[in-house]
C-alpha positions as CSV (number, residue, x, y, z in Angstrom):
1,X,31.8,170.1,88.7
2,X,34.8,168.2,87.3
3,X,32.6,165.8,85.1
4,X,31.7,167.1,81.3
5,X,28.0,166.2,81.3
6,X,26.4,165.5,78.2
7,X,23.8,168.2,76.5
8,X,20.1,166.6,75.7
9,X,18.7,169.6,73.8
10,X,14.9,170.0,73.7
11,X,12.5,172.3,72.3
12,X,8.6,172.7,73.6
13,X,6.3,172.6,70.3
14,X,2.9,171.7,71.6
15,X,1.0,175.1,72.4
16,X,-0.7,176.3,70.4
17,X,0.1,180.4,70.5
18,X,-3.6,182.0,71.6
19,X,-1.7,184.8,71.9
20,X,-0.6,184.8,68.1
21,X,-4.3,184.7,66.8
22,X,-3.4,182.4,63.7
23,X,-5.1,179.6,62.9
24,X,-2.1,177.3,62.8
25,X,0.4,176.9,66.0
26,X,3.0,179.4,65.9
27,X,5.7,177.4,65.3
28,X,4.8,176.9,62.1
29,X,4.9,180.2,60.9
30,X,7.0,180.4,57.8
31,X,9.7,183.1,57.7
32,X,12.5,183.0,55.4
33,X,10.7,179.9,53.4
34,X,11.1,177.7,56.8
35,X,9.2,177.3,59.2
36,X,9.9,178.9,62.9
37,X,10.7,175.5,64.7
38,X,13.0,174.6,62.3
39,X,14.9,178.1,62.3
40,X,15.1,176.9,65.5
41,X,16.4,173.1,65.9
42,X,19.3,174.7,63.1
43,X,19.9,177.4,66.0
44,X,20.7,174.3,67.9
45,X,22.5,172.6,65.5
46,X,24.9,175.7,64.9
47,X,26.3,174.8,68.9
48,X,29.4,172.6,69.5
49,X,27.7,170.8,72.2
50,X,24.6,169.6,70.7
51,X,23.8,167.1,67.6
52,X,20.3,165.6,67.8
53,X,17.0,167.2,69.7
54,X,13.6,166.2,71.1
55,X,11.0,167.8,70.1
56,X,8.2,168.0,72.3
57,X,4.1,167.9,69.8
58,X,1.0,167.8,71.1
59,X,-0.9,164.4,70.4
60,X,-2.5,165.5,67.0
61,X,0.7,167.4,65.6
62,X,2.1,165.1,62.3
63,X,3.2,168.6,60.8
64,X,6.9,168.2,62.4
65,X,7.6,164.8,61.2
66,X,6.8,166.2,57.4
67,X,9.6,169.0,58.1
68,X,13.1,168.3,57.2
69,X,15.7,169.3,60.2
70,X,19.0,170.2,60.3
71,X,19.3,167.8,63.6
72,X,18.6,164.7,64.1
73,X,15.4,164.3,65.8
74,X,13.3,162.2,68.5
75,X,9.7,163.3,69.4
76,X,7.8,162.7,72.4
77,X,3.9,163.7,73.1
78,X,3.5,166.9,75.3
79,X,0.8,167.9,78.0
80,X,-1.8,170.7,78.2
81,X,0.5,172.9,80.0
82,X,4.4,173.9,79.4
83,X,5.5,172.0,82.1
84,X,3.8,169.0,81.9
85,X,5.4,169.2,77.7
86,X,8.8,169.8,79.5
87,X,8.0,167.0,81.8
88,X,7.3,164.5,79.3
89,X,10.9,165.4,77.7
90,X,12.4,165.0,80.7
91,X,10.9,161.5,80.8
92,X,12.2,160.6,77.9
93,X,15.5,161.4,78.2
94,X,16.0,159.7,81.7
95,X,14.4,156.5,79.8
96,X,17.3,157.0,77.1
97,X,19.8,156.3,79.7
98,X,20.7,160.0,80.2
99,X,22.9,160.5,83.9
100,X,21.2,162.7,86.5
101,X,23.8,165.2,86.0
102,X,23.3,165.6,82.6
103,X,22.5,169.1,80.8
104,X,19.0,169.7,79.9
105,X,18.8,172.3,77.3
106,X,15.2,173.5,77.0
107,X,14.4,175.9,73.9
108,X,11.1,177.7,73.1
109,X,9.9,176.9,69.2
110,X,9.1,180.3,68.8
111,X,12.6,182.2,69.3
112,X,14.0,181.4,65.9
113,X,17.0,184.0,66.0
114,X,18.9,183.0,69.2
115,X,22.9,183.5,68.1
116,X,24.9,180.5,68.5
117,X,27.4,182.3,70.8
118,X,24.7,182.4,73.0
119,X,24.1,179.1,72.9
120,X,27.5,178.1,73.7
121,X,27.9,180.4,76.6
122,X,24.5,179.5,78.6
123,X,25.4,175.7,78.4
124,X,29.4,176.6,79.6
125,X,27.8,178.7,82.2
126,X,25.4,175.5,83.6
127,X,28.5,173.2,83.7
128,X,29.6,175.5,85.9
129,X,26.5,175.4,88.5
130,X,24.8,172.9,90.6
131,X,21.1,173.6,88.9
132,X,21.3,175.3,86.1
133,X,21.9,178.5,84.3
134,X,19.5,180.7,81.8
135,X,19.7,183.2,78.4
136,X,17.9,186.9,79.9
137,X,18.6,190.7,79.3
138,X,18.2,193.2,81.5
139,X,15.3,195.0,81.4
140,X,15.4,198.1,79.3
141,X,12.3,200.5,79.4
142,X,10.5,201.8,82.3
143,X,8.3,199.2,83.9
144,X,5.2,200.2,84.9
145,X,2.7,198.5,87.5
146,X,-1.0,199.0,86.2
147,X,-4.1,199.0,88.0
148,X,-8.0,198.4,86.2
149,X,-11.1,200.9,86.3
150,X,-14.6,200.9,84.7
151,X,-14.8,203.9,82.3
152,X,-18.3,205.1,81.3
153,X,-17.0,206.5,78.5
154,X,-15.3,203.8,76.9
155,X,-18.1,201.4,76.7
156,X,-18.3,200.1,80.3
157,X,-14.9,198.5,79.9
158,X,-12.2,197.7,82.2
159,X,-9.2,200.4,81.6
160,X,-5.6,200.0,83.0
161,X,-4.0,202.9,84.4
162,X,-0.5,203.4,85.4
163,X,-0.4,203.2,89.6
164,X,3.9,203.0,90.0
165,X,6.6,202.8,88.0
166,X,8.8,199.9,89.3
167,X,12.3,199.7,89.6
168,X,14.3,198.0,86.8
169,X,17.8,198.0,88.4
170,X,17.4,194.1,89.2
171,X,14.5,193.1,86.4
172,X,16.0,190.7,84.1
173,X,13.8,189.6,81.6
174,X,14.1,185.7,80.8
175,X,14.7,183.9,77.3
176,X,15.9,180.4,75.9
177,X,17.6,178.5,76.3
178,X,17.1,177.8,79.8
179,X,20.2,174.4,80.5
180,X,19.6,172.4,84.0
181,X,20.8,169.5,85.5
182,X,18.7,166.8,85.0
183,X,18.3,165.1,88.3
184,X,17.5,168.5,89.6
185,X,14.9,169.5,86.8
186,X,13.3,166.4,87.5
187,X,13.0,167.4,91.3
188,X,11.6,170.9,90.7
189,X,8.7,169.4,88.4
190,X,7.7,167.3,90.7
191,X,7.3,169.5,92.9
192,X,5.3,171.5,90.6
193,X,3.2,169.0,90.1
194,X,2.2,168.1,93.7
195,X,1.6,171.5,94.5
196,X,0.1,172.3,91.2
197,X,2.0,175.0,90.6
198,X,1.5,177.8,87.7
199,X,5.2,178.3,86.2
200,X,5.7,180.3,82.9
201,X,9.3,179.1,82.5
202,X,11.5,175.7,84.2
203,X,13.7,178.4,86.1
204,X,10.6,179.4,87.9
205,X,10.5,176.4,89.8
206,X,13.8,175.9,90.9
207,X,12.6,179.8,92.5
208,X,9.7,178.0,94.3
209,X,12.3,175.7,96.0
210,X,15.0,179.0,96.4
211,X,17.5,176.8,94.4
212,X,19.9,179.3,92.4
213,X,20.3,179.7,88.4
214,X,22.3,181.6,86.8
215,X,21.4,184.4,84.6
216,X,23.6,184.6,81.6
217,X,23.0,187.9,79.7
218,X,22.0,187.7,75.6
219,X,21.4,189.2,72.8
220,X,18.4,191.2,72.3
221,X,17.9,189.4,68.9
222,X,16.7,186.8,70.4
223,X,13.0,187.7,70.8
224,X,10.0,185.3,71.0
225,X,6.8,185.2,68.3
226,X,4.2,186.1,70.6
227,X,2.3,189.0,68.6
228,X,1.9,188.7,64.9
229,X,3.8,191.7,64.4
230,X,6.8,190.3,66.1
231,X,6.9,188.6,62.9
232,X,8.1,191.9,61.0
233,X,10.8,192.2,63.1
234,X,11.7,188.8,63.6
235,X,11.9,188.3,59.6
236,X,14.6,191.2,59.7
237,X,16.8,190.1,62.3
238,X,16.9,186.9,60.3
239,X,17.3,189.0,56.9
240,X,20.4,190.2,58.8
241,X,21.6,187.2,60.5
242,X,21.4,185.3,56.8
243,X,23.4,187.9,55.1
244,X,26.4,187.5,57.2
């Protein structure tokens, strides 16, 4: 790839975190007096290669235009599922003039600690690949494969139980920022689409069409807000992070 393609940097904001069990969406969980999605579009900010984001809200979302930003930001109006929000993005970065090989840089809201270093190295690592290239670590503890059984004692209820361990040697376990080329991000989604496809992340589809991305190894700081007491941990990686 001799061509320096320009970065469009994106972050998904339109779920809502079921998971989380708060009332408000997720990404609006205050830690160090800001809110998570704009710890996040400053993460972004803190890279060479990026200086203005679109953020992707769900239809009734106005909380992100009352939040200040460290970026420059554009918004457009996500879907009910991830893809569909990525989608949209993609949409509206095509319609800005963007070229088809382009960067897409697609982070998550909710992983507010992502080191810049890390940043910077996913996005050299995509200029280097056809597709695209991905932030993951390897996986770390034993993995275990669970099966479910009805236990009398406990009420009737479905219990898992450990049926193999699996092995880790080649688990990686994926993060964000996940950076793509955009002609080829808009391929894979829709192809996701006319096959109605369930993907949990963008790199999964290129998978579905055995297109390669790179994994690009990162920091273990760089954890997601899916449980509320993520939260505890989060706030002291940032508490860290701040202080140097």
């Amino acid at each position: 790839m001799n061509k320096t393609p320009n970065i469009h940097a994106m972050i998904v904001a339109a779920g809502r975190g079921s998971r989380f069990g708060a009332s408000i969406a997720k990404q609006y969980t205050m830690l160090q007096e800001q809110t998570l999605l704009q710890h996040s579009v400053a993460r972004l900010g803190h890279s060479d290669y990026i200086n203005k984001c679109l953020l992707i809200v769900a239809a009734d979302d106005s909380t992100a235009q009352e939040l200040e930003f460290e970026l420059p930001i554009y918004y457009a109006v996500g879907g009910a599922e991830r893809w569909q929000s990525v989608q949209a993005g993609v949409e509206a970065i095509s319609e800005s003039g963007a070229d088809d090989s382009d960067l897409v840089l697609i982070h998550d809201a909710a992983r507010p600690a992502v080191p810049s270093v890390d940043i910077d190295r996913v996005i050299k690592a995509a200029m280097r690949e056809p597709y695209g290239a991905i932030l993951a670590t390897p996986a770390a503890d034993t993995l275990k494969s669970s099966y479910q059984k009805i236990t009398p004692t406990e009420e009737d209820r479905l219990i898992p139980y450990a049926k193999c361990t699996i092995d880790r040697s080649n688990i990686w376990q994926a993060q964000t920022p996940q950076v793509f080329r955009l002609g080829q991000l808009k391929r894979v989604l829709r192809y996701v689409s006319e096959h109605q496809l369930s993907i949990t992340d963008e790199a999964s589809a290129f998978e579905h069409l055995a297109l390669p991305i790179r994994l690009v190894s990162g920091s273990r700081q760089n954890i997601k807000l899916t449980y509320p007491d993520d939260a505890i941990l989060l706030a002291a990686i940032l508490d860290i992070q701040f202080s140097h």
